[in-house]
C-alpha positions in Angstrom: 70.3 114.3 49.7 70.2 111.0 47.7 69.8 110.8 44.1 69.4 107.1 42.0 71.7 107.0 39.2 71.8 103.7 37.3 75.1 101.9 37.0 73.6 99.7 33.9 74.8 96.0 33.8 73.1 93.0 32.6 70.8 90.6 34.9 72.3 87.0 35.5 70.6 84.6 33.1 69.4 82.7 36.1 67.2 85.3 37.1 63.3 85.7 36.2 62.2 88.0 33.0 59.6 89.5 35.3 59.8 93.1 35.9 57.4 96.3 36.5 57.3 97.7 33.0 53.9 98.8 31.7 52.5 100.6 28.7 48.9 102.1 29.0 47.6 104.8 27.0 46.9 107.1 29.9 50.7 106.2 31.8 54.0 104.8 31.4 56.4 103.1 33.8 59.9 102.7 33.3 61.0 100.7 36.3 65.0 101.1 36.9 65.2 97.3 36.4 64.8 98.1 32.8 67.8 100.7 32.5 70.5 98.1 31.2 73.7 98.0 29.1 71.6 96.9 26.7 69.3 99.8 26.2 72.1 102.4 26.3 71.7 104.6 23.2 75.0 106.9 22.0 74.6 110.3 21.3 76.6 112.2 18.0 79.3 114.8 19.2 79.2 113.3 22.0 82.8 111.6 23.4 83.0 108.9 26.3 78.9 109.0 26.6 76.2 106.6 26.9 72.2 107.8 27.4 69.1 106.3 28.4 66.6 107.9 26.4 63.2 107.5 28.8 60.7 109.2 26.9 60.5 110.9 23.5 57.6 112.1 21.2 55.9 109.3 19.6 52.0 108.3 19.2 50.9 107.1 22.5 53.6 108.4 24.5 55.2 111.8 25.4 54.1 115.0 23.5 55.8 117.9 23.9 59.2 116.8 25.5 62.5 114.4 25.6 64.3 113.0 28.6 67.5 111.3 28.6 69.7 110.0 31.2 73.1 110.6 29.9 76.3 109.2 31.4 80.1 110.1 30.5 83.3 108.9 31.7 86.3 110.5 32.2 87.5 112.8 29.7 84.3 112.5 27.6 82.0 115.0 27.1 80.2 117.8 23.8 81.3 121.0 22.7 77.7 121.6 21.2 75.2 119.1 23.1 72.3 120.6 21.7 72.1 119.9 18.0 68.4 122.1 17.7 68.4 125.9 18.2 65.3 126.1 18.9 65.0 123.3 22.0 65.9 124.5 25.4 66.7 122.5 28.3 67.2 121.5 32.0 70.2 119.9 33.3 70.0 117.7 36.9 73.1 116.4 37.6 72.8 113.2 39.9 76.3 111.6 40.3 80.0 113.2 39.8 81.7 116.3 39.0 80.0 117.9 35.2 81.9 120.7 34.1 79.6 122.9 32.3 80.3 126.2 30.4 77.8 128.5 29.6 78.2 131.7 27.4 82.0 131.1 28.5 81.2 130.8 32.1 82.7 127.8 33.8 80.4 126.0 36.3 81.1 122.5 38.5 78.0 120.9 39.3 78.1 118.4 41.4 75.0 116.3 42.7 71.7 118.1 42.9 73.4 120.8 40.3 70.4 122.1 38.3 71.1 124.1 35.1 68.2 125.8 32.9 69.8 126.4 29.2 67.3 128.4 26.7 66.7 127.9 23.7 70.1 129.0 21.5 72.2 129.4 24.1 76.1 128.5 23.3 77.0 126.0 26.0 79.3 122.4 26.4 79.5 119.7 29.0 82.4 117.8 29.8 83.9 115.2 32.9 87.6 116.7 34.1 87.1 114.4 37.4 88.2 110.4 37.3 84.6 108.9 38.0 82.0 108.6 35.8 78.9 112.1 36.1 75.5 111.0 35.7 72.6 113.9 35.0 69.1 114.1 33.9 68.3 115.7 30.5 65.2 116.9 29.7 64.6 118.8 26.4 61.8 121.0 24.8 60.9 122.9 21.6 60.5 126.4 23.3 57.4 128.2 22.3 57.7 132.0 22.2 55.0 134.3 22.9 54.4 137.5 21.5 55.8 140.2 24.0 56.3 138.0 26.6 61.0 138.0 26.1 62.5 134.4 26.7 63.9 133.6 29.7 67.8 133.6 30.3 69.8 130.5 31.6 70.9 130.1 34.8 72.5 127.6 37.2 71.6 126.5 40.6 71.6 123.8 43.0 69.0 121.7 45.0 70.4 122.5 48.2 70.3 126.0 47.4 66.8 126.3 47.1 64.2 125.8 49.7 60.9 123.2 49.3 57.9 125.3 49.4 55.4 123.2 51.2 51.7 122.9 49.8 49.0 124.5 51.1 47.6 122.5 54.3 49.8 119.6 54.3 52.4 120.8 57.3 55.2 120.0 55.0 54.4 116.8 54.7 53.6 118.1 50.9 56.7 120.4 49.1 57.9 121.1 45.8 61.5 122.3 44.7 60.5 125.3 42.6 64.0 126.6 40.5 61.6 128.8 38.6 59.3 131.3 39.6 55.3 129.3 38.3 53.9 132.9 37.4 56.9 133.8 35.5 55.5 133.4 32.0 58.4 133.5 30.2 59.0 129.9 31.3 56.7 127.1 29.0 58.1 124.0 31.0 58.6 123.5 34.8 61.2 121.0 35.9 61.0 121.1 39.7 61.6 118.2 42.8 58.3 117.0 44.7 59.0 116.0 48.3 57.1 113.6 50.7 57.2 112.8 54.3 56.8 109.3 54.8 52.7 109.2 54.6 52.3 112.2 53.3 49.7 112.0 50.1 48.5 113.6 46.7 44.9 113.9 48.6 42.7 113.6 45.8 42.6 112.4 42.1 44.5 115.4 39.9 43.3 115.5 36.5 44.5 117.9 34.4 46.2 119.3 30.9 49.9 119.4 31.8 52.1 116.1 30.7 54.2 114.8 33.3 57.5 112.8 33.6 58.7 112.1 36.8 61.8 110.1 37.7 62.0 108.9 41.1 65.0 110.1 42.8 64.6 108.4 46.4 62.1 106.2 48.3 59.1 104.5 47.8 55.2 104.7 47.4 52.6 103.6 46.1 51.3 105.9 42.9 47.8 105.8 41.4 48.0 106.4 37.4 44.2 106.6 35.8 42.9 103.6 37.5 46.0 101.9 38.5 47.9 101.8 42.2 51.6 101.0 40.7 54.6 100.8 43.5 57.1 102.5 42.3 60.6 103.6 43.7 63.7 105.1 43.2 64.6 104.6 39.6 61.6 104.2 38.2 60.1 106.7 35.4 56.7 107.3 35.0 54.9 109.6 32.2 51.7 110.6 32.4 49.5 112.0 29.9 47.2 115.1 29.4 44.6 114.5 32.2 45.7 111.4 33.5 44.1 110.9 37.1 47.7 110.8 39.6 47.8 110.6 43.4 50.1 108.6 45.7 50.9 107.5 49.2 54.2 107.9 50.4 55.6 104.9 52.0 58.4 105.8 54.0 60.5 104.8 55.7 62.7 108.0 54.3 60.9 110.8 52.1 59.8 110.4 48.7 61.3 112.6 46.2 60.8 113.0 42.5 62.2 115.1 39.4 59.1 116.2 38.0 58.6 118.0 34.0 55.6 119.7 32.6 54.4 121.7 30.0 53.2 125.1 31.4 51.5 128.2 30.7 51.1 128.4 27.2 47.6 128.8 25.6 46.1 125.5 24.1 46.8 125.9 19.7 43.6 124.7 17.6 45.3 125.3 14.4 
């Protein structure tokens, strides 16, 4: 399996300005052109670590969650990455070796490690290896429900768990599920979406969950509200509340994409 990781670096001042990058109301795209040296934000109690923070709550642009892409070198790493008790999280590793320990469990993930980390859980991250780890870090302000208990962290793998494909599409259609979806314990879903070269969304979805996705490999061509943007792997794309999303899948490998949203919870009026 292939995963983009961007290796940051600064376009030649010969080239053209020109890039991808758009800002609607309805949809954003990041395009991995954009994540430069330049852009790099650091992170406190962090050591050896660089981020690129792709989407954050602000008017106009994500509501209910962050996503970083976080990078550390060597002998970097946090004894307490989480500064918020409240805020859980899923980790997807995409380059390297990340030592992570977890209620004083030791795991090594290594590409496609996945890692779901509720909210207050006691955990640190650190690189023992000699390259540089690169993972995905997407965080959320966990809201409880009444007699419904939070759920407990775990650690898993994407090659541990098989792509369920979607109804009528011959598995030209799959998601990555690392949660159960009628497991209501769970307020975010952070899955992988799989296409076959040609495979399609087949019709317009419009509906109340916010998405980011972050294109992990290949190509297609995605429609946001009334937009057909090409995208690839690299790019970022959020997508608001009832944003119209569909895409073709161009080939000539699949397209495959880390994919957040905000689930199951009831809508609050007050």
């Amino acid at each position: 399996m292939s995963y983009y990781t961007p290796k940051g670096g600064l376009p030649a001042q010969s080239e053209l300005l020109t890039d991808r990058a758009v800002v609607k109301e309805a949809y954003t795209v990041i395009p991995k052109g954009v994540l430069r040296d330049i852009v790099t934000s650091n992170l406190p109690g962090f050591t050896g670590t660089r981020s690129w923070i792709i989407a954050r709550p602000i008017a106009g642009f994500a509501t209910t969650f962050a996503q970083l892409i976080v990078e550390i070198a060597p002998g970097g790493g946090a004894e307490r990455p989480e500064p918020e008790a409240g805020v859980e999280g899923v980790v997807f590793v995409t380059a390297g070796k990340l030592a992570l320990t977890l209620a004083g469990e030791r795991h090594v993930l290594g590409a496609g490690g996945y890692a779901y980390l509720a909210a207050g859980a006691e955990w640190s991250i650190a690189n023992e290896g000699g390259e540089l780890v690169s993972f995905h870090w997407i965080r959320k302000a966990y809201e409880a429900v009444d007699g419904i208990p939070a759920p407990a962290s775990f650690v898993t793998r994407d090659q541990d768990v098989a792509p369920r494909p979607m109804p009528d599409t011959d598995g030209a259609w799959a998601t990555t599920r690392f949660v159960d979806p009628d497991d209501l314990a769970h307020d975010m879903h952070v899955n992988i979406v799989t296409f076959q070269p040609g495979g399609v969304i087949p019709f317009a979805e419009t509906h109340v969950m916010e998405h980011g996705l972050f294109v992990l490999e290949g190509k297609a061509v995605y429609r946001l509200n009334d937009d057909w943007v090409e995208v690839e792997a690299g790019d970022f794309m959020w997508l608001r509340a009832f944003c119209p999303q569909a895409c073709y899948a161009g080939g000539p490998g699949p397209f495959r994409y880390l994919l957040y949203k905000d689930v199951n919870r009831q809508i609050r009026l007050t």
